[in-house]
NURO-43209 format. One record per residue: residue in three letters; x, y, z of N, C-alpha, C, O, CB in turn. Coordinates in steps of 0.001 Angstrom, whole numbers, plus 500000, padded with zeros to 6 digits. Glycine has a CB too. Example, Ala and Ser with C-alpha at 12.3 -4.5 7.8 and 13.67 -1.06 7.14 Angstrom:
<atoms>
ala513190494310507800512300495500507800513200496700507800514236496681508465511308495527509046 ser512850497750507080513670498940507140512900500030507870513409501138508039514084499402505725 
</atoms>
This chain:
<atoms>
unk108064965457682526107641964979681211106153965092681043105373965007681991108072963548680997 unk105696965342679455104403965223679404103576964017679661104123963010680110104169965588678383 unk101996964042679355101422962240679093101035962533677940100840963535677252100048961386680072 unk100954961244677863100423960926675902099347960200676352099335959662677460101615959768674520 unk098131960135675293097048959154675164097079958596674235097890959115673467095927959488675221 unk096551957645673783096703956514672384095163956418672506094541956518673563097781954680672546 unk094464956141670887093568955793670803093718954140670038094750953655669574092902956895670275 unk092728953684670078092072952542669173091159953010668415090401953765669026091443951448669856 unk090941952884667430090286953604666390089754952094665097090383951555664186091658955001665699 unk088550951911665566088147950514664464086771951003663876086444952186663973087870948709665391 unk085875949946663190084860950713662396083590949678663406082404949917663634084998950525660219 unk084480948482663837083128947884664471083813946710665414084640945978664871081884947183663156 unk083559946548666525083781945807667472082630944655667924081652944973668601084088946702668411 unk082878943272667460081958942463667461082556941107668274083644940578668046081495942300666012 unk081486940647669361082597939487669865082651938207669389081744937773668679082502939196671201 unk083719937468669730083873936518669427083015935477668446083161934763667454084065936302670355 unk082123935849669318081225934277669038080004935018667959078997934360667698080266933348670969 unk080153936173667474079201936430666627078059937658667722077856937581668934078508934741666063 unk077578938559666853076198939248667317075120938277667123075030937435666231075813940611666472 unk074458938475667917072830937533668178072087938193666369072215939157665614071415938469670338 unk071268936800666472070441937812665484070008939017665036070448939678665977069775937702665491 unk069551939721664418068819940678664880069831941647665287069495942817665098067891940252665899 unk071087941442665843071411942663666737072111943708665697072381943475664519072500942231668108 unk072404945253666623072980946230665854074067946384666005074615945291666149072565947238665902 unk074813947278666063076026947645666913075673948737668443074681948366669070077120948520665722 unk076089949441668765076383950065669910075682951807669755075050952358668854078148949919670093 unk076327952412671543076066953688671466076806954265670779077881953679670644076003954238672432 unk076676955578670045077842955945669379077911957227670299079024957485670758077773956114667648 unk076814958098670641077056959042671822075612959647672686074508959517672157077915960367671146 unk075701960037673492074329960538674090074698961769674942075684962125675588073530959346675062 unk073428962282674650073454963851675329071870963842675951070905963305675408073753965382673930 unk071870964394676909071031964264677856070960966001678390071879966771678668071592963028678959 unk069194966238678385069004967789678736068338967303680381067409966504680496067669968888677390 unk068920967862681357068196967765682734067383969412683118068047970378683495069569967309684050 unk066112969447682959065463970173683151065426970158685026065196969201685766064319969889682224 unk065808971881685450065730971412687281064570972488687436063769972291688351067504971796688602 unk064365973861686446063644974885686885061858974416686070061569973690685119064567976520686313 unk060976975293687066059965974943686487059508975336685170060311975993684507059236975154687195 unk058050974990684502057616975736683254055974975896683473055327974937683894058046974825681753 unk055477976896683227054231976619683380053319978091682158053630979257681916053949976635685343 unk052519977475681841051729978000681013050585977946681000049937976910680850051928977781680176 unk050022979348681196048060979770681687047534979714680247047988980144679187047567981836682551 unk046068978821680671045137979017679678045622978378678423045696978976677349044858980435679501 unk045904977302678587046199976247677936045173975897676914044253975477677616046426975273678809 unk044847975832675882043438975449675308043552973929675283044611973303675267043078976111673722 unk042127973337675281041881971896675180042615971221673684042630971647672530040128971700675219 unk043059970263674177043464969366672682044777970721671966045123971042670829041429969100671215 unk045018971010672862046488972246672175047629972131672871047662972157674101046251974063672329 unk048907971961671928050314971547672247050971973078673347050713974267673161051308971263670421 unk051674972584674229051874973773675040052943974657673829052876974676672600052668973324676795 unk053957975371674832054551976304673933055677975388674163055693974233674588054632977998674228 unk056848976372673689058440975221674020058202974815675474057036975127675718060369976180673958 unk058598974428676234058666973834677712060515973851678127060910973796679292057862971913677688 unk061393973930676991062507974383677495063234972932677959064237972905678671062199975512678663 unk062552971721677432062864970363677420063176970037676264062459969272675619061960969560677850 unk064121970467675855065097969879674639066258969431674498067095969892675275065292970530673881 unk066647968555673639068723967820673280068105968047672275066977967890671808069759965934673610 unk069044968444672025069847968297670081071030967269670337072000967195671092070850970229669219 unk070606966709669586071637965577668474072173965781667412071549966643666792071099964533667940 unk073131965373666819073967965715665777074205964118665328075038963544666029075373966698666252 unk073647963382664352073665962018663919075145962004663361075469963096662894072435961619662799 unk076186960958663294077187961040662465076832960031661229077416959907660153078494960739663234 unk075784959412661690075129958462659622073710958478659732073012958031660642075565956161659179 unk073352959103658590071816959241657851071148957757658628070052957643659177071882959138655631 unk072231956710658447071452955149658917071257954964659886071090953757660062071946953976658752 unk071129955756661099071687955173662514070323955857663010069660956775662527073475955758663292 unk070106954858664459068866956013664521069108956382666033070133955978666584067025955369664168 unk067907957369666916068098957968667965067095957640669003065901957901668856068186959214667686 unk067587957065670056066698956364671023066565957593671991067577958086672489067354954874671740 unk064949958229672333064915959008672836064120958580674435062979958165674235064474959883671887 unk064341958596675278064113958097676526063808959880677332064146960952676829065680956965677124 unk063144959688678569063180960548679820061872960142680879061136959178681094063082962231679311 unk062110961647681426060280961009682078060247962703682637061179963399683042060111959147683965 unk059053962967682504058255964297682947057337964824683818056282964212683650057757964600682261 unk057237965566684570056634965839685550055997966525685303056641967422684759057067966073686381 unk054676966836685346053374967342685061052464967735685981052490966897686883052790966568684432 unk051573968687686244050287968932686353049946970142685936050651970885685253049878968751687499 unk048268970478686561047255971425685720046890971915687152047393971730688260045846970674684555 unk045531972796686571044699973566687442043357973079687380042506973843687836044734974978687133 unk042973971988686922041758971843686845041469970184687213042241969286686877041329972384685451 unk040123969964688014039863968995688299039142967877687055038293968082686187039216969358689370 unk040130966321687546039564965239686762039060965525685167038011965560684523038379964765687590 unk040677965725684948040957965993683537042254965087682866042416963984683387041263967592683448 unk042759965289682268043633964448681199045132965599680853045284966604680157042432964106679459 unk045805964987681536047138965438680379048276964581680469048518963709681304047836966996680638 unk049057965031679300049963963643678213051065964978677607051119966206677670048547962511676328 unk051607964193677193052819964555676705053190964292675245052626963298674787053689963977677481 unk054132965045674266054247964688672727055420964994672613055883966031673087053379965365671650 unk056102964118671948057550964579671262057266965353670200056226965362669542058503963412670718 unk058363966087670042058324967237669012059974967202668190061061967220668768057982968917669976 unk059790967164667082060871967056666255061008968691665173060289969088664257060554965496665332 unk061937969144665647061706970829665022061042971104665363061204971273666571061500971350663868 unk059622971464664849058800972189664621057347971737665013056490972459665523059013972465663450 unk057207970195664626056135969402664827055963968026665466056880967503666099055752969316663815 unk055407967757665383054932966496666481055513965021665890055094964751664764052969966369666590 unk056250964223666388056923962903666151055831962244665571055286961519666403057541962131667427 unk054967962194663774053977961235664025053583959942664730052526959704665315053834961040663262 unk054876958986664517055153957943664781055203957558666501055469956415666870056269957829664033 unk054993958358667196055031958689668730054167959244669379054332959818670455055891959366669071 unk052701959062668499051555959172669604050649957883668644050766957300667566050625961155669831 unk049730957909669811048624956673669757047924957081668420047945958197667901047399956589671217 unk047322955994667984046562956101666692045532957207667046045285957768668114045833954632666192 unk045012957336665796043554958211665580042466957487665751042393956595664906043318958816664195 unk041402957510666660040365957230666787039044957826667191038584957626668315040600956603667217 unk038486958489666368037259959521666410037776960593666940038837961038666501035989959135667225 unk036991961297668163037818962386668538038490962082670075038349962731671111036883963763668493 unk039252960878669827039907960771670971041448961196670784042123960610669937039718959381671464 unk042075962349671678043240963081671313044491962308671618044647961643672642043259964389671998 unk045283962430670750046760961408670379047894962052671042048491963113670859047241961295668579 unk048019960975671963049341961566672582050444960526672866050206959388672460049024962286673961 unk051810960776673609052322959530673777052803959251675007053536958262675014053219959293672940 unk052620959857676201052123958922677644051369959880678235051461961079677975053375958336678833 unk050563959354679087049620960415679338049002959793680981049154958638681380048310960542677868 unk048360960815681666048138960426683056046195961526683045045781962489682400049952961185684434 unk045701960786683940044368961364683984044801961754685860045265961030686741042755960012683444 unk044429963050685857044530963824687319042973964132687854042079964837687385045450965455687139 unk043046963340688969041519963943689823041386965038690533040457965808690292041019963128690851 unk042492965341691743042428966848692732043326967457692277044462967005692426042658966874694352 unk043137968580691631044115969419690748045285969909691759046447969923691352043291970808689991 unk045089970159692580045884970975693691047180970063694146048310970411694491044827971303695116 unk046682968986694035047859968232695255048320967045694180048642965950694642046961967381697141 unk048346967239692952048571965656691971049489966472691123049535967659690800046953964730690920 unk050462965020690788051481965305690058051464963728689161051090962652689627052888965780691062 unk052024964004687668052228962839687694053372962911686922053555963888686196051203962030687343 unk054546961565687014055481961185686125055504960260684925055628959041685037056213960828686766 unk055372960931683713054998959987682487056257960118682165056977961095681957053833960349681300 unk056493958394682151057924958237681279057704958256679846056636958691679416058714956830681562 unk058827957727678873059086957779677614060137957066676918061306957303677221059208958860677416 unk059810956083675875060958955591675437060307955471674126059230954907673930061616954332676165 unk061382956311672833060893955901671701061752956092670206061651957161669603059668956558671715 unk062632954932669641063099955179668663063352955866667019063131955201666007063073954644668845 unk063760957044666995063551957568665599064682957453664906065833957529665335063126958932665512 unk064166957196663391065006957320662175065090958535661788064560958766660701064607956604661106 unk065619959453662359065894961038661397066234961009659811065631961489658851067349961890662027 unk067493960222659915067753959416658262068151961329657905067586962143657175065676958254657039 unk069279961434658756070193963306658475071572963038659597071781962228660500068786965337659356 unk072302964117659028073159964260659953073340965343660055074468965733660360074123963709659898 unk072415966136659862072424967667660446071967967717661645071332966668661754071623968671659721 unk071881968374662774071856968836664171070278968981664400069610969996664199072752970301664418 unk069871967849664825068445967439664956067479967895666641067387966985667465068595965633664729 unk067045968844666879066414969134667983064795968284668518063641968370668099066292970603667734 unk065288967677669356064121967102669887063244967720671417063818968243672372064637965671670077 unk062470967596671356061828968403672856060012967991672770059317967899671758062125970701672747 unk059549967770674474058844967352675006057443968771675298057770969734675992059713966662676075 unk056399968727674868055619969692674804054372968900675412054121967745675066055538970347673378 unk053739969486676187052675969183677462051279969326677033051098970543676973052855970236678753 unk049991968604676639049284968633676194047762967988676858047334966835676916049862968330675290 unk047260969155677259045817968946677988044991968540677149044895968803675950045170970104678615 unk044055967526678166042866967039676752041876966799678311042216966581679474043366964997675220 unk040293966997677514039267967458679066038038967111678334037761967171677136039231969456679806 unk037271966673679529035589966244679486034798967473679422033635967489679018035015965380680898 unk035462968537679838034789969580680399035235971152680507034476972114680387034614969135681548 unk036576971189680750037123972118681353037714972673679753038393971900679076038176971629682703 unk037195974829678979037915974650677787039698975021678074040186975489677045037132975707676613 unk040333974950678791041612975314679129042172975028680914041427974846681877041602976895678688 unk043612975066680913044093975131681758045168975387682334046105974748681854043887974661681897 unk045421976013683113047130976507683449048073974692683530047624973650684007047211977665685675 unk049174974887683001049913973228683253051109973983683351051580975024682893049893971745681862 unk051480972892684267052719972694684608054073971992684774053962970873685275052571972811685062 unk055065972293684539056629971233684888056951971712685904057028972883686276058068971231683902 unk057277970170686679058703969876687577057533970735688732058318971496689297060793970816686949 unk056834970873689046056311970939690042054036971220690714053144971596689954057382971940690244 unk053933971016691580052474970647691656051567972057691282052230973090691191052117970032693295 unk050386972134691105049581973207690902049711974254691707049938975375691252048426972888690923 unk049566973981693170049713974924694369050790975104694957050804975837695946049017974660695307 unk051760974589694577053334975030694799053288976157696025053366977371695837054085975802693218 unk053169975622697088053003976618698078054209976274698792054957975407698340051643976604698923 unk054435976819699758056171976801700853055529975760701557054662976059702378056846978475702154 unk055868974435701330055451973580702287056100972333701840055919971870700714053946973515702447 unk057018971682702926057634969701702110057018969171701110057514968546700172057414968211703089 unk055858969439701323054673968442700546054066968494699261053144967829698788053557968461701189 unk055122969894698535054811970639697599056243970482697023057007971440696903054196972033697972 unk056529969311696702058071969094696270057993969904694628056962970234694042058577967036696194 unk059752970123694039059865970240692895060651969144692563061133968531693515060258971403692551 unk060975968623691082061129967623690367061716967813689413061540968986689083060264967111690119 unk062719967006688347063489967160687375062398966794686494061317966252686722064804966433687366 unk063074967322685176062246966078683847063422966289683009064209967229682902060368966572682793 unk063298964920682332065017964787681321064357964083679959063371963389679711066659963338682239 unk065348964600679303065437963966678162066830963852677428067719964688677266064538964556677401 unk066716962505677033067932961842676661068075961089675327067306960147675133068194960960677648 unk069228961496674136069014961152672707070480959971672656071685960096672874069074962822671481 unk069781959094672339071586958481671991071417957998670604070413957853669907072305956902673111 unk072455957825670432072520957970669335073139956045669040074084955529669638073478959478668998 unk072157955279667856072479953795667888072809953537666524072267954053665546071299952829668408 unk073857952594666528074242952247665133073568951084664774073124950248665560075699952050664931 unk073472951045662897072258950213662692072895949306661795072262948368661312070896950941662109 
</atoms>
């Protein structure tokens, strides 16, 4: 004989005693991109968004109302000593306004960011957690783009998921970077 599955099929599952203030409903789904291979890009200009980095989910919203909690963490470095780099969400085409630090003179806006002293042997992991209202339910691409900012230096080679000198040696590990969209009802 065959098996059968049965679903339950409701519009909202709330317990007993009431949702807390404030609260929403649930996940409705999540998709998660695990980046394992590296990315790296020469001659980086100062205060300039890298190219794709190949760290993207697409989401597909099922209500305009619901929004998308985007979480991961990234592995980074450069080629140049005691300098600055950070990271930016990117929505299509352009930069998540709402997901980097304010504007203040010419200090460059990003949304986590790590300052590296010995270029050769430093890595760093900037996490990320940050809620958007797309307010669509068309097939929404999100992705993580790597962004040098410097006292001194006008460019620099940067890198994912692994260190500057990536040489054959333990000590020269490689590293994932993920990113993860779920999707929350509101």
């Amino acid at each position: 004989g065959g098996s059968s599955m049965s679903q339950l099929k409701v519009n909202s599952i709330v317990p007993t005693g009431g949702l807390p203030s404030g609260a929403n409903g649930g996940i409705i789904q999540i998709v998660q991109t695990v980046k394992t291979d590296t990315f790296s890009q020469s001659s980086l200009n100062d205060s300039t968004y890298s190219n794709d980095t190949g760290l993207n989910v697409t989401i597909t919203p099922s209500s305009n109302s619901n929004k998308i909690r985007l979480t991961g963490s990234v592995v980074v470095s450069m080629d140049v000593d005691n300098d600055s780099i950070g990271i930016v969400l990117f929505k299509g085409g352009s930069v998540v306004s709402g997901a980097i630090g304010d504007a203040a003179g010419n200090r460059t806006q990003c949304m986590s960011m790590a300052m590296l002293g010995s270029y050769g042997n430093e890595c760093a992991t900037l996490p990320f957690d940050f809620i958007d209202s797309p307010a669509t339910t068309s097939a929404t691409t999100y992705g993580i783009r790597i962004l040098f900012f410097t006292g001194g230096d006008s460019s620099s080679t940067v890198y994912l998921n692994r260190s500057q000198s990536d040489d054959n040696n333990v000590w020269r590990p490689r590293a994932i970077s993920t990113i993860t969209a779920m999707e929350v009802t509101t």
